[in-house]
MINU-456864 format. One record per residue (C-alpha): z, y, x; residue number from 1. Coordinates in pm, whole numbers, plus 50000, padded with zeros to 5 digits. Example, Ala and Ser with C-alpha at 12.3 -4.5 7.8 and 13.67 -1.06 7.14 Angstrom:
<rec z="50780" y="49550" x="51230" k="1"/>
<rec z="50714" y="49894" x="51367" k="2"/>
//
This chain:
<rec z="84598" y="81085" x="64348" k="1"/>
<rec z="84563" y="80840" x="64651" k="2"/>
<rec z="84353" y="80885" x="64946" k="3"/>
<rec z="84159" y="80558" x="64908" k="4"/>
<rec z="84013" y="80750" x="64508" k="5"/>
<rec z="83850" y="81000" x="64750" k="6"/>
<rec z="83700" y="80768" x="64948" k="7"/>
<rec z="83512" y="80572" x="64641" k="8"/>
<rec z="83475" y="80944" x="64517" k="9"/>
<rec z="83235" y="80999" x="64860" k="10"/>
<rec z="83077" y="80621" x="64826" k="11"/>
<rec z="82962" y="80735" x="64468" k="12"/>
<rec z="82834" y="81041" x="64556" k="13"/>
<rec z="82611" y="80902" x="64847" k="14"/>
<rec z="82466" y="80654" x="64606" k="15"/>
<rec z="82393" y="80920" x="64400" k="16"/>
<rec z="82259" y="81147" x="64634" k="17"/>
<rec z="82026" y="80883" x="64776" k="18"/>
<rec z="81906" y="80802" x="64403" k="19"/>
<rec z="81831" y="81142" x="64326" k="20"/>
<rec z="81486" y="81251" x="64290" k="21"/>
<rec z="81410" y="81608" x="64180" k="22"/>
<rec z="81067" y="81552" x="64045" k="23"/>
<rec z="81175" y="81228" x="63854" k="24"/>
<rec z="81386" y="81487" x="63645" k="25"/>
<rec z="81227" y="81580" x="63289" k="26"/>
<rec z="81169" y="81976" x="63295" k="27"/>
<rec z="81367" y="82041" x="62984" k="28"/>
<rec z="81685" y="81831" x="63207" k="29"/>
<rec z="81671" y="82034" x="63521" k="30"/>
<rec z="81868" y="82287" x="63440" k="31"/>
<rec z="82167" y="82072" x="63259" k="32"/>
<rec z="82150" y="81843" x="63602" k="33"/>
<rec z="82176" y="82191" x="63839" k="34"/>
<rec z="82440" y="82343" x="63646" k="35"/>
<rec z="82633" y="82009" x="63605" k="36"/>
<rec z="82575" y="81992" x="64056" k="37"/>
<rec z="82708" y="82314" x="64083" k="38"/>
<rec z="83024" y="82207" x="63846" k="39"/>
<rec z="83051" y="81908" x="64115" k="40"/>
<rec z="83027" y="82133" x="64363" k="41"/>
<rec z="83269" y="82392" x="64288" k="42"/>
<rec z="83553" y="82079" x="64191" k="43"/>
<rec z="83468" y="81927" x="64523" k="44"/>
<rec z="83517" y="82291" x="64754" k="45"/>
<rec z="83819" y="82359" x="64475" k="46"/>
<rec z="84004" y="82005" x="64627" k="47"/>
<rec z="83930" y="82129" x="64988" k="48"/>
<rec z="84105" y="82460" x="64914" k="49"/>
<rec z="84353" y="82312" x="64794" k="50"/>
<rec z="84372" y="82098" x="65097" k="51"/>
<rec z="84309" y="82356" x="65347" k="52"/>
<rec z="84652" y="82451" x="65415" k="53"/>
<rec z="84798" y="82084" x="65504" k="54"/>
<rec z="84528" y="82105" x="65814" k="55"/>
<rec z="84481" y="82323" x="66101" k="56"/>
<rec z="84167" y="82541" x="66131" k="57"/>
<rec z="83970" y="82365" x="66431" k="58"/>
<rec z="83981" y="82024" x="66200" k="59"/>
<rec z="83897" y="82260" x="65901" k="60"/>
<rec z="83597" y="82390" x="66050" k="61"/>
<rec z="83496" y="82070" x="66204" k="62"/>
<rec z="83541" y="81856" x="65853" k="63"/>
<rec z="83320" y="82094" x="65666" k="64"/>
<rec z="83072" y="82214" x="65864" k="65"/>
<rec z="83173" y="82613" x="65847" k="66"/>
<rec z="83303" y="82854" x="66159" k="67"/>
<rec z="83641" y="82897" x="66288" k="68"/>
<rec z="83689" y="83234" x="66135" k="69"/>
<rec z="83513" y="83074" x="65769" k="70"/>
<rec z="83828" y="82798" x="65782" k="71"/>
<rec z="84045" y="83043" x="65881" k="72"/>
<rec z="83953" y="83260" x="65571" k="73"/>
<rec z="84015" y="82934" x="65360" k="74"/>
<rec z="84333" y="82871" x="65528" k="75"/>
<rec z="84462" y="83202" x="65383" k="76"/>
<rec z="84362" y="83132" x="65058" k="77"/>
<rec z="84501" y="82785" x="65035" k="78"/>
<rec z="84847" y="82945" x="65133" k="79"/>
<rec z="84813" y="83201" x="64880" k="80"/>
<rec z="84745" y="83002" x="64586" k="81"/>
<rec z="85086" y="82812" x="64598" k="82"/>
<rec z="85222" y="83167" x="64468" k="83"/>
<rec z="84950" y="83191" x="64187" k="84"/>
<rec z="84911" y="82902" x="63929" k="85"/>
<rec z="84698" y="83087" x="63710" k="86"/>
<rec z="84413" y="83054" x="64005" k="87"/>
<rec z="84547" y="82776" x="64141" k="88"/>
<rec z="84485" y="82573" x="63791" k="89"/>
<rec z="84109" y="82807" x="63759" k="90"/>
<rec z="84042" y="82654" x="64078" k="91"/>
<rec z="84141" y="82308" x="64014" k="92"/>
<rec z="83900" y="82318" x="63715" k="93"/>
<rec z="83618" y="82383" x="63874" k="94"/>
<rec z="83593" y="82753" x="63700" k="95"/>
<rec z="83573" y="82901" x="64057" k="96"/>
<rec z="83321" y="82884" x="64391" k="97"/>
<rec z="83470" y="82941" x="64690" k="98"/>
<rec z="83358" y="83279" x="64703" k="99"/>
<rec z="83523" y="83377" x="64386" k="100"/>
<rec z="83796" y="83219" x="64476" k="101"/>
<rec z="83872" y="83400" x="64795" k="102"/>
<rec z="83811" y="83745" x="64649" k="103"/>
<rec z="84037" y="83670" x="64349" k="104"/>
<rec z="84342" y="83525" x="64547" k="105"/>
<rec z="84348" y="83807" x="64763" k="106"/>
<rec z="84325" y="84096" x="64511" k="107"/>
<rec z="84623" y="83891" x="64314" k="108"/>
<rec z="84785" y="83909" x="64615" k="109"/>
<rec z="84816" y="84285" x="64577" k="110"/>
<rec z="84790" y="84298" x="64223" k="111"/>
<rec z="84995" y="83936" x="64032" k="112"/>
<rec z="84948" y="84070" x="63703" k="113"/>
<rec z="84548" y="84056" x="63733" k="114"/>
<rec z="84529" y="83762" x="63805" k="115"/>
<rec z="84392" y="83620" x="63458" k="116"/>
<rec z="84193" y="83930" x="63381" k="117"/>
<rec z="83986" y="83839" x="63736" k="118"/>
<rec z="83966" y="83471" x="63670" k="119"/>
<rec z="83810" y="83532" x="63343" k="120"/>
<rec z="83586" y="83818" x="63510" k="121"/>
<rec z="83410" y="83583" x="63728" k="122"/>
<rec z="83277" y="83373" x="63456" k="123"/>
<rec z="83141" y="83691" x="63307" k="124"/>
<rec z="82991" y="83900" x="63636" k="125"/>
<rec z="82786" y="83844" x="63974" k="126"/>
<rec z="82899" y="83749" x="64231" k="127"/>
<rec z="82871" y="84135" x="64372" k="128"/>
<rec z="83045" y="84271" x="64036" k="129"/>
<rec z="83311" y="84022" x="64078" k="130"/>
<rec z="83380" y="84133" x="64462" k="131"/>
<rec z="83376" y="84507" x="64335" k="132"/>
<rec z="83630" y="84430" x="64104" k="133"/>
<rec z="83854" y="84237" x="64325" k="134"/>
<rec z="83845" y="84575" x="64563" k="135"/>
<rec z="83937" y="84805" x="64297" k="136"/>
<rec z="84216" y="84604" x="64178" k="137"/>
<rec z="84367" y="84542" x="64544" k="138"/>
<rec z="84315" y="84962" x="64590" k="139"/>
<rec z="84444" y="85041" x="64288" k="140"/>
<rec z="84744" y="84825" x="64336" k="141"/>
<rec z="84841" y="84964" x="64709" k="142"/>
<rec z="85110" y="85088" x="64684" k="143"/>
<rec z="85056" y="85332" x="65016" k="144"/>
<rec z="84644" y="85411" x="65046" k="145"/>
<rec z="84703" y="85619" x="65375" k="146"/>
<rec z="84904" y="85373" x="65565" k="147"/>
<rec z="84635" y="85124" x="65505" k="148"/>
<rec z="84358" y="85424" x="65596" k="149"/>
<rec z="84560" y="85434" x="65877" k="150"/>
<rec z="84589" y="85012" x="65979" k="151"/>
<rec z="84225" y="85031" x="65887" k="152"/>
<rec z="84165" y="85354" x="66166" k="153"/>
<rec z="84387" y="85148" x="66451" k="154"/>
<rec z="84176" y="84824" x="66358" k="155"/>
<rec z="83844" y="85010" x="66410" k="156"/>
<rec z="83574" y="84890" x="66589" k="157"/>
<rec z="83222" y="84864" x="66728" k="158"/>
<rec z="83143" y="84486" x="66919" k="159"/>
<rec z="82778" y="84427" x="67033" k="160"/>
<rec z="82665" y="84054" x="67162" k="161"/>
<rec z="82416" y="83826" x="67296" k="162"/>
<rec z="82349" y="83484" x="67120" k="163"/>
<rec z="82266" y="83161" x="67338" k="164"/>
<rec z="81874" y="83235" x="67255" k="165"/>
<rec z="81926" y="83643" x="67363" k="166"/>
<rec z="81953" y="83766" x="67016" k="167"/>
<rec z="82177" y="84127" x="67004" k="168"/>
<rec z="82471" y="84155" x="66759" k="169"/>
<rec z="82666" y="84408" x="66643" k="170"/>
<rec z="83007" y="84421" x="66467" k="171"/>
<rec z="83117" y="84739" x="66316" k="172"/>
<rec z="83453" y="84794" x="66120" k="173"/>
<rec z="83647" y="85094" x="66007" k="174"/>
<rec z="83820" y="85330" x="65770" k="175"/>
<rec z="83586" y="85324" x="65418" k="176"/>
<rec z="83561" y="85697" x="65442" k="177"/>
<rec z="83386" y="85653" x="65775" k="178"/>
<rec z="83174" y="85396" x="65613" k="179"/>
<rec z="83022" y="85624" x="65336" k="180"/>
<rec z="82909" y="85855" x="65574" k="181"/>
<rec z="82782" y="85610" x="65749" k="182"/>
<rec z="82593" y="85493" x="65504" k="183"/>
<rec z="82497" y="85858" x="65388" k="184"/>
<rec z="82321" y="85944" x="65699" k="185"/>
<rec z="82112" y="85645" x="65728" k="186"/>
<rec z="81970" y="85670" x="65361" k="187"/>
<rec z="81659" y="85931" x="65402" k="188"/>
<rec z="81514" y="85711" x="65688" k="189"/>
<rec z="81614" y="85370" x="65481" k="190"/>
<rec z="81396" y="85521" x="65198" k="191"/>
<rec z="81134" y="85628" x="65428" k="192"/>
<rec z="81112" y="85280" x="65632" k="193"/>
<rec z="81128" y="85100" x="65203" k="194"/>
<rec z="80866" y="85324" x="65135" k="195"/>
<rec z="80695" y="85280" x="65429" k="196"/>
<rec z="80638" y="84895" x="65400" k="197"/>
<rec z="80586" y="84892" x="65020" k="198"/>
<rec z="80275" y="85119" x="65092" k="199"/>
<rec z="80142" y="84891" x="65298" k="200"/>
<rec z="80234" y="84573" x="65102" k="201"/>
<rec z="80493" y="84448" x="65357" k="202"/>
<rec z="80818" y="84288" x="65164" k="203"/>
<rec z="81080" y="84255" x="65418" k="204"/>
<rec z="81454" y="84194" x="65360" k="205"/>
<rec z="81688" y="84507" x="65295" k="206"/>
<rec z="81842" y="84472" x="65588" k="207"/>
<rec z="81593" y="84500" x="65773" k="208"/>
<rec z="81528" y="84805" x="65659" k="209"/>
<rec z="81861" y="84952" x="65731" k="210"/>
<rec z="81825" y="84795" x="66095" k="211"/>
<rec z="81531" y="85014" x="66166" k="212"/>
<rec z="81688" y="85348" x="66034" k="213"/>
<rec z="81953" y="85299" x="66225" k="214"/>
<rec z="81723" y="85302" x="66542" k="215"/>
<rec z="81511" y="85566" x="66355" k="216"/>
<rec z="81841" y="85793" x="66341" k="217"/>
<rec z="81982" y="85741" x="66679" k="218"/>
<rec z="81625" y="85802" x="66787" k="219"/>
<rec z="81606" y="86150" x="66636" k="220"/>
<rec z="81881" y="86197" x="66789" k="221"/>
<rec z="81758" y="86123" x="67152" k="222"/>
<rec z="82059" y="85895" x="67172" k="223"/>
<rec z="81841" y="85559" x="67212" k="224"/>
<rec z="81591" y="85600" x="67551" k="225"/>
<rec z="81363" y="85277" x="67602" k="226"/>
<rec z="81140" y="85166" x="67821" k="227"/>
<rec z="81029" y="85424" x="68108" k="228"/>
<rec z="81199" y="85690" x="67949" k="229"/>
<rec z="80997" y="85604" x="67569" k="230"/>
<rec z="81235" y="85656" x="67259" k="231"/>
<rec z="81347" y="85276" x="67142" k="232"/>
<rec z="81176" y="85447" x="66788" k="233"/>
<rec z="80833" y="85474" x="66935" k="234"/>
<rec z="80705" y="85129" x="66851" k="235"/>
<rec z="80755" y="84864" x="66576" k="236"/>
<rec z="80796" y="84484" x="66638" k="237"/>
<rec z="80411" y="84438" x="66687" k="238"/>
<rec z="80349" y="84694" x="66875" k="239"/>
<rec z="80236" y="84995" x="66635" k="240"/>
<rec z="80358" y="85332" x="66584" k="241"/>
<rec z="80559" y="85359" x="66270" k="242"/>
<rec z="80557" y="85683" x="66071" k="243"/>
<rec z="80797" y="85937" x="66128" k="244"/>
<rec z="81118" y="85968" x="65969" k="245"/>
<rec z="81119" y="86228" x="65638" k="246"/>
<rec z="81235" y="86580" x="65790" k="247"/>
<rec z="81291" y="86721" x="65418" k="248"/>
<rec z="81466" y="86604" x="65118" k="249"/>
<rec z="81224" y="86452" x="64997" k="250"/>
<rec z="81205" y="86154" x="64710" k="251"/>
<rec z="81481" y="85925" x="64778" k="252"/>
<rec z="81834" y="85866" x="64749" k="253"/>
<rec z="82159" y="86088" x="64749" k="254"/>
<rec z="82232" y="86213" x="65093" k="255"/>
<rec z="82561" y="86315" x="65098" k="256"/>
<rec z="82881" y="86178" x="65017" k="257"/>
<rec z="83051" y="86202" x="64643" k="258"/>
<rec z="83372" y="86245" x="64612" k="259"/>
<rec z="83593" y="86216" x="64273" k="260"/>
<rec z="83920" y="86379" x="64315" k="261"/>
<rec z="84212" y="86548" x="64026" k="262"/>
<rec z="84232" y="86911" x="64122" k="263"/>
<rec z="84637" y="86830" x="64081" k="264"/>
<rec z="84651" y="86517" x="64368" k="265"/>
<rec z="84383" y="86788" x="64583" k="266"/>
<rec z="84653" y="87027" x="64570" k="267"/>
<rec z="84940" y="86838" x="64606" k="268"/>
<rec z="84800" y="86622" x="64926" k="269"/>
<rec z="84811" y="86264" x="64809" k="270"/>
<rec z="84737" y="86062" x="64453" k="271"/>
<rec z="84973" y="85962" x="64219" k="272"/>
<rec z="84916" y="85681" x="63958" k="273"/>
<rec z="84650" y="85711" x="63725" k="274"/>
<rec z="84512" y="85971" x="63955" k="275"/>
<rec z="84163" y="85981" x="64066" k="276"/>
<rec z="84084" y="86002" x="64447" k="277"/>
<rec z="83757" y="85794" x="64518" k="278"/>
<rec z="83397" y="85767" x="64721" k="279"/>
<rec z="83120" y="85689" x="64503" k="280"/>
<rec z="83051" y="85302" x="64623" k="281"/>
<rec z="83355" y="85293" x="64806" k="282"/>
<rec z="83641" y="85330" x="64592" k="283"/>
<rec z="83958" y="85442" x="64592" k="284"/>
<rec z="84096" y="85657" x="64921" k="285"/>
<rec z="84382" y="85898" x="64992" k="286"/>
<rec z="84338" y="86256" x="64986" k="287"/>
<rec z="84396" y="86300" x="65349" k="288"/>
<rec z="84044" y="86122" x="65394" k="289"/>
<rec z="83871" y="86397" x="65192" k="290"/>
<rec z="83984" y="86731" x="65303" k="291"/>
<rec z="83870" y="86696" x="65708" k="292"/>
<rec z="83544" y="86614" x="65506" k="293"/>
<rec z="83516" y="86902" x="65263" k="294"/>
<rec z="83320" y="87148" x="65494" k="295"/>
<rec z="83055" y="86914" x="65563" k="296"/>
<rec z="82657" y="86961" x="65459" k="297"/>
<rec z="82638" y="86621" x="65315" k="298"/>
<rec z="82958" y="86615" x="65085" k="299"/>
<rec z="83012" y="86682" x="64739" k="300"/>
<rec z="83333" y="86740" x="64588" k="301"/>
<rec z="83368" y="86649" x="64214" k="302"/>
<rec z="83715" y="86821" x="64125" k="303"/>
<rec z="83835" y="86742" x="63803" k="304"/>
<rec z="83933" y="87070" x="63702" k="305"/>
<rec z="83690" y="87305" x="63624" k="306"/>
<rec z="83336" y="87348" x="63475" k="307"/>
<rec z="83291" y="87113" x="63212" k="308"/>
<rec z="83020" y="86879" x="63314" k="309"/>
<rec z="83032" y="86609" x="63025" k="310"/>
<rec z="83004" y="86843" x="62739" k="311"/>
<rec z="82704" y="87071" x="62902" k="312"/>
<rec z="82352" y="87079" x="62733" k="313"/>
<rec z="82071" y="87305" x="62810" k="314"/>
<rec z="81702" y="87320" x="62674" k="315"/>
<rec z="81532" y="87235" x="63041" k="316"/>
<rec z="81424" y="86901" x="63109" k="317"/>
<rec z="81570" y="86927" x="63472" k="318"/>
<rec z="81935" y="86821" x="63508" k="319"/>
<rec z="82144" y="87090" x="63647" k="320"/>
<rec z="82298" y="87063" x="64009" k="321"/>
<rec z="82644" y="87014" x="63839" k="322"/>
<rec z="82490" y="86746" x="63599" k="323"/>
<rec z="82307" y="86570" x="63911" k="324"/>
<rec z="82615" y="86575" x="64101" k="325"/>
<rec z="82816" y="86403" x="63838" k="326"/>
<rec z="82544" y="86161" x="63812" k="327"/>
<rec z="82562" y="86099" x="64162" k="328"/>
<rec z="82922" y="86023" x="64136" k="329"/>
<rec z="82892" y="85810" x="63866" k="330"/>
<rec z="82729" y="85541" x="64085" k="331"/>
<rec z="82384" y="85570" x="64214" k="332"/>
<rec z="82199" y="85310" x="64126" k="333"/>
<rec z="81935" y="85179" x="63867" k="334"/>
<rec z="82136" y="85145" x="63542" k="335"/>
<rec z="81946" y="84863" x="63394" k="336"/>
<rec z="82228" y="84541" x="63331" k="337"/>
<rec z="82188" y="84322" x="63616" k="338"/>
<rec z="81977" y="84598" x="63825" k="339"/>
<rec z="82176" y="84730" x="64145" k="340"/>
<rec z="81894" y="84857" x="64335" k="341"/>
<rec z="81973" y="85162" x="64460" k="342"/>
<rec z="81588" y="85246" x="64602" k="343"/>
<rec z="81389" y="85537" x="64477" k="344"/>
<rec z="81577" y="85611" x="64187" k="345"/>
<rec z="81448" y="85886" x="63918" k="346"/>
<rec z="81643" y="86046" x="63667" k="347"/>
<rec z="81573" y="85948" x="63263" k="348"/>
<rec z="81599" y="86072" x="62986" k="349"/>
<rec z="81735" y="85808" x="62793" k="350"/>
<rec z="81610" y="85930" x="62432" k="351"/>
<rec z="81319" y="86117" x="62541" k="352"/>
<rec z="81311" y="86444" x="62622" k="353"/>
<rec z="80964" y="86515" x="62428" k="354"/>
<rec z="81233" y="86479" x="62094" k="355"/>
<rec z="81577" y="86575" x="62157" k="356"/>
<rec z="81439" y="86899" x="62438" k="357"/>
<rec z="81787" y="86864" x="62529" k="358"/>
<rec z="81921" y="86755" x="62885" k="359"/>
<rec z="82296" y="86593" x="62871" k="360"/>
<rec z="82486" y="86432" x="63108" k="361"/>
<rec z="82549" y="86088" x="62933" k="362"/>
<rec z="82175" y="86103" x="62777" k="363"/>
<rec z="82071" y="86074" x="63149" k="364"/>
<rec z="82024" y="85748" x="63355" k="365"/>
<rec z="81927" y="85646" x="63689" k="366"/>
<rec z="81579" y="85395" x="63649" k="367"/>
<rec z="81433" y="85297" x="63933" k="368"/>
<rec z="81061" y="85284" x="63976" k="369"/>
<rec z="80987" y="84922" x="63806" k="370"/>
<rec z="81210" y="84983" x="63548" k="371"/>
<rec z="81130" y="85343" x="63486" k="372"/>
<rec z="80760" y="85209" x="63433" k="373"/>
<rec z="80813" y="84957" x="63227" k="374"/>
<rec z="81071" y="85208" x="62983" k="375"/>
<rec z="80729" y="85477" x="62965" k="376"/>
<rec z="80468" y="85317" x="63012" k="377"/>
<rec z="80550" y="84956" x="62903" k="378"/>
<rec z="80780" y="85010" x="62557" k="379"/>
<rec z="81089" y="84915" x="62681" k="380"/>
<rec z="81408" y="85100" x="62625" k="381"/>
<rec z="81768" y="85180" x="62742" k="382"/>
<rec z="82054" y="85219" x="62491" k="383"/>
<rec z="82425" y="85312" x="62454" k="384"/>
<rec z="82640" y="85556" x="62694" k="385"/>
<rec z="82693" y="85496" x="63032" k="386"/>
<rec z="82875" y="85180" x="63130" k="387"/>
<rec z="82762" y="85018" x="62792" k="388"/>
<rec z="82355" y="85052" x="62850" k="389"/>
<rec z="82143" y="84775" x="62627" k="390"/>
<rec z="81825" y="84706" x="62773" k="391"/>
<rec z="81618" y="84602" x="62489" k="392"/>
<rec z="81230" y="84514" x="62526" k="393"/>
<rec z="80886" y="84641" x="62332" k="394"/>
<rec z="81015" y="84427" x="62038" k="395"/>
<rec z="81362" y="84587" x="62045" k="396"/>
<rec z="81571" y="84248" x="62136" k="397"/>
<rec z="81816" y="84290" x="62409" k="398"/>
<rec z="81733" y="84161" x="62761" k="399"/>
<rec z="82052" y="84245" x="62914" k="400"/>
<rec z="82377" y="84424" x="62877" k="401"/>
<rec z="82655" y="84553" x="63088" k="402"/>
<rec z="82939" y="84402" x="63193" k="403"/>
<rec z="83279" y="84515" x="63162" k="404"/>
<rec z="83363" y="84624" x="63518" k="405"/>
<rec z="83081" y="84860" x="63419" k="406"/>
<rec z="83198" y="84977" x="63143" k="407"/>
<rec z="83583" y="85055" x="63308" k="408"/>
<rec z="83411" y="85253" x="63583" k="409"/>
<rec z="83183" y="85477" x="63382" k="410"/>
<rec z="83501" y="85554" x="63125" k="411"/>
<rec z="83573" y="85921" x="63260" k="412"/>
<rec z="83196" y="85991" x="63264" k="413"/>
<rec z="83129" y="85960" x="62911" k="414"/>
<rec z="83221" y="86232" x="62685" k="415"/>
<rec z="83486" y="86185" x="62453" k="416"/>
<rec z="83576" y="86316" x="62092" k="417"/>
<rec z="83810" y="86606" x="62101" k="418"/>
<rec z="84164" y="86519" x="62081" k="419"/>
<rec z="84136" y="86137" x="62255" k="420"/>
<rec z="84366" y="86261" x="62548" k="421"/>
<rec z="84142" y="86117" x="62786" k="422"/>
<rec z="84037" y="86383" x="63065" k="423"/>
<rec z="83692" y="86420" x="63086" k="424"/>
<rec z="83480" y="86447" x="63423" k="425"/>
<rec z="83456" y="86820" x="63501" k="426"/>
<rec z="83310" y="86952" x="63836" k="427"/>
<rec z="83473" y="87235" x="64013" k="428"/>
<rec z="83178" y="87254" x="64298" k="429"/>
<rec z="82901" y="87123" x="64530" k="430"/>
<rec z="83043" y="87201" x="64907" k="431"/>
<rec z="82798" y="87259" x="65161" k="432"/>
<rec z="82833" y="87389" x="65543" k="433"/>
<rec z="82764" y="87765" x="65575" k="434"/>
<rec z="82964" y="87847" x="65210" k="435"/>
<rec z="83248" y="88072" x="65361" k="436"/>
<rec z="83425" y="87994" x="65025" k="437"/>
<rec z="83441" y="87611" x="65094" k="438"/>
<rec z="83542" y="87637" x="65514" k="439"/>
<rec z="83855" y="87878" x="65391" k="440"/>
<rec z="83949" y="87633" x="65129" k="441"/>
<rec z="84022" y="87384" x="65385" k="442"/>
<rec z="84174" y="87555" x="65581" k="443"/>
<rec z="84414" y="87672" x="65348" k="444"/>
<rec z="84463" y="87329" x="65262" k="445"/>
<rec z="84493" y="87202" x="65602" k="446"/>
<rec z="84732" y="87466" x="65651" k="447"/>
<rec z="84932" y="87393" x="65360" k="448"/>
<rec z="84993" y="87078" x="65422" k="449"/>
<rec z="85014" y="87085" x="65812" k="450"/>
<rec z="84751" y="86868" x="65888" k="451"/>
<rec z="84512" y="86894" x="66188" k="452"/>
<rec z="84172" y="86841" x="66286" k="453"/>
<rec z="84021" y="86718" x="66649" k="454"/>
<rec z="83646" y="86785" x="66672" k="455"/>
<rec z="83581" y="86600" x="66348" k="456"/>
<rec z="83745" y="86253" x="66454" k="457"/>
<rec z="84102" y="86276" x="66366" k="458"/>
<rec z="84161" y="86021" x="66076" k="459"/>
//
């Protein structure tokens, strides 16, 4: 190729582009001409990729329009695909966006043998599937989870700024572990401030959300003094009182942290391969992330050695606390295909309870509220085990189905026929502070293994 074919390449596209007129386009064409832009599209960012490492960053950033840190992030890339064809050729064809891209060249990386697996998983999952994929290939292929806990501990931080217009940032980064519980303690007042604005017909972004129970939390905690001495919690945006955060359980998501973990790598202080050591919604970790954890109120340990979770029915229409657990750490979120909210979930019966009167594990299913109307109320229904869930509507066609990094991450929840010689999900028990049983456990552990503690903050 010769510089000068890019040029006329530009010259065309301006003509087009000033020719183009969306509401000249037939109905029945606008979605060929969209999809056929977005082909352009990704071809176009696929040649600058490609290009990326021949520059420097500042006339990177500057050529395309992006940040420093963005060109720096397709610098990396760039480099990386001269040592993988397979993505370098997806790439090439257009096949990948620039967000694919990135994720996929740097769980290959870790992991070369995945690399054709991933490309053909991002023509068949989101955009957030394919990133959750990426990360449990790259932590599935380290090769030492605790040294990168560890890189991950020494990187961590917390960074607040000011924008030119006075605007407040923050930056936090750290260890995942740290980030589930995180995450955990914010949920009840992230429910609260959801549920809050649906009731009064406010729709806000999520994030938003999350924003205010963090300042709902810290404010609880008389950590955030405002004005005069005033809690920075006692007033909303315009100037009203918002409602106070949920002091009980309540309706709402999970609160505490799931952990999935073999009894064997508990014992024996790390995970070998084809061991299981992970944080629902985080992924994998080492052991020596879980045990400083195990006495804690909002932790629950799923140990796969022990009471037999996937194979237990009863004649109540309540789940069990086992059964919930496992449900927890199976993911929480609405199971519908193509559904990820994770907001006011309810447990279902996915044949109904009214005809089977029997409650088991892999008959249940997280619904959220829309969905959960619409499967009792509205005709609709859910079908096949978890990880492989049809949703089908009144008429009984299928709407949507799961994809396959579903269906690989609900595997060990789904009971199997005897003799398959896959081990099934067992629970060995819910942890909470104040059970003598659980507090001498870890230290036993902690003691075996010569590990210490510092007030809680010792990685």
């Amino acid at each position: 190729m010769e510089p000068v074919e890019v040029t006329d390449l530009v010259t065309d596209l301006q003509h087009l582009a000033a020719r183009l007129d969306p509401d000249a386009i037939a109905d029945a064409d606008v979605g060929g001409v969209v999809a056929d832009l977005g082909q352009a599209k990704r071809l176009v960012d696929g040649m600058v990729t490609a290009m990326a490492r021949r520059t420097d960053t500042v006339t990177l950033a500057k050529a395309t329009g992006t940040t420093q840190s963005q060109a720096r992030q397709r610098h990396r890339t760039s480099t990386r695909l001269t040592d993988q064809p397979e993505v370098a050729d997806a790439v090439r064809q257009g096949a990948l966006s620039e967000a694919q891209v990135d994720a996929i060249a740097d769980a290959v990386t870790a992991a070369p043998e995945a690399a054709g697996s991933l490309v053909t998983a991002a023509s068949q999952q989101s955009a957030e599937d394919l990133r959750r994929t990426c990360r449990d290939t790259r932590a599935n292929a380290d090769p030492d989870p605790e040294a990168t806990r560890q890189l991950h501990w020494r990187r961590r931080t917390c960074r607040s700024w000011r924008e030119s217009d006075g605007e407040w940032k923050t930056f936090i980064s750290g260890p995942a572990d740290f980030g589930a519980r995180f995450d955990a303690a914010l949920r009840a007042a992230h429910d609260h401030r959801f549920r809050a604005a649906r009731a009064e017909g406010r729709r806000e972004d999520d994030g938003a959300y999350r924003f205010d129970a963090l300042f709902d939390v810290l404010a609880a905690a008389g950590t955030t003094p405002g004005v005069d001495g005033d809690q920075a919690g006692d007033a909303t945006t315009d100037g009203e009182a918002p409602a106070s955060p949920p002091t009980g359980s309540g309706r709402g998501r999970q609160q505490k942290v799931i952990v999935t973990v073999d009894a064997a790598a508990l014992r024996r202080g790390h995970a070998l391969a084809g061991e299981t050591c992970d944080i629902a919604g985080v992924g994998r970790v080492p052991v020596s992330a879980v045990l400083p954890l195990i006495p804690d109120a909002e932790l629950a340990v799923v140990i796969r050695d022990g009471v037999d979770v996937a194979n237990v029915t009863h004649l109540s229409r309540q789940a069990t606390a086992h059964q919930r657990t496992a449900l927890e750490a199976r993911g929480y979120e609405c199971e519908v295909p193509t559904c990820r909210s994770s907001h006011l979930l309810e447990i279902d019966h996915v044949a109904p309870w009214a005809e089977t009167h029997r409650t088991v594990l892999d008959q249940l299913a997280w619904l959220c509220s829309a969905h959960h109307r619409e499967k009792t109320r509205g005709g609709y229904r859910l079908t096949g085990p978890p990880g492989r869930r049809r949703w089908l509507d009144p008429d009984g066609r299928t709407i949507a189905t799961d994809p396959d990094n579903r269906r690989r991450g609900h595997d060990d929840l789904t009971p199997q026929p005897d003799g398959c010689g896959r081990r099934q999900l067992t629970i060995d028990a819910t942890l909470h502070r104040g059970i003598d049983a659980a507090v001498q456990t870890r230290r036993r552990l902690l003691a075996l293994h010569g590990w210490r503690t510092t007030a809680g903050h010792d990685p």
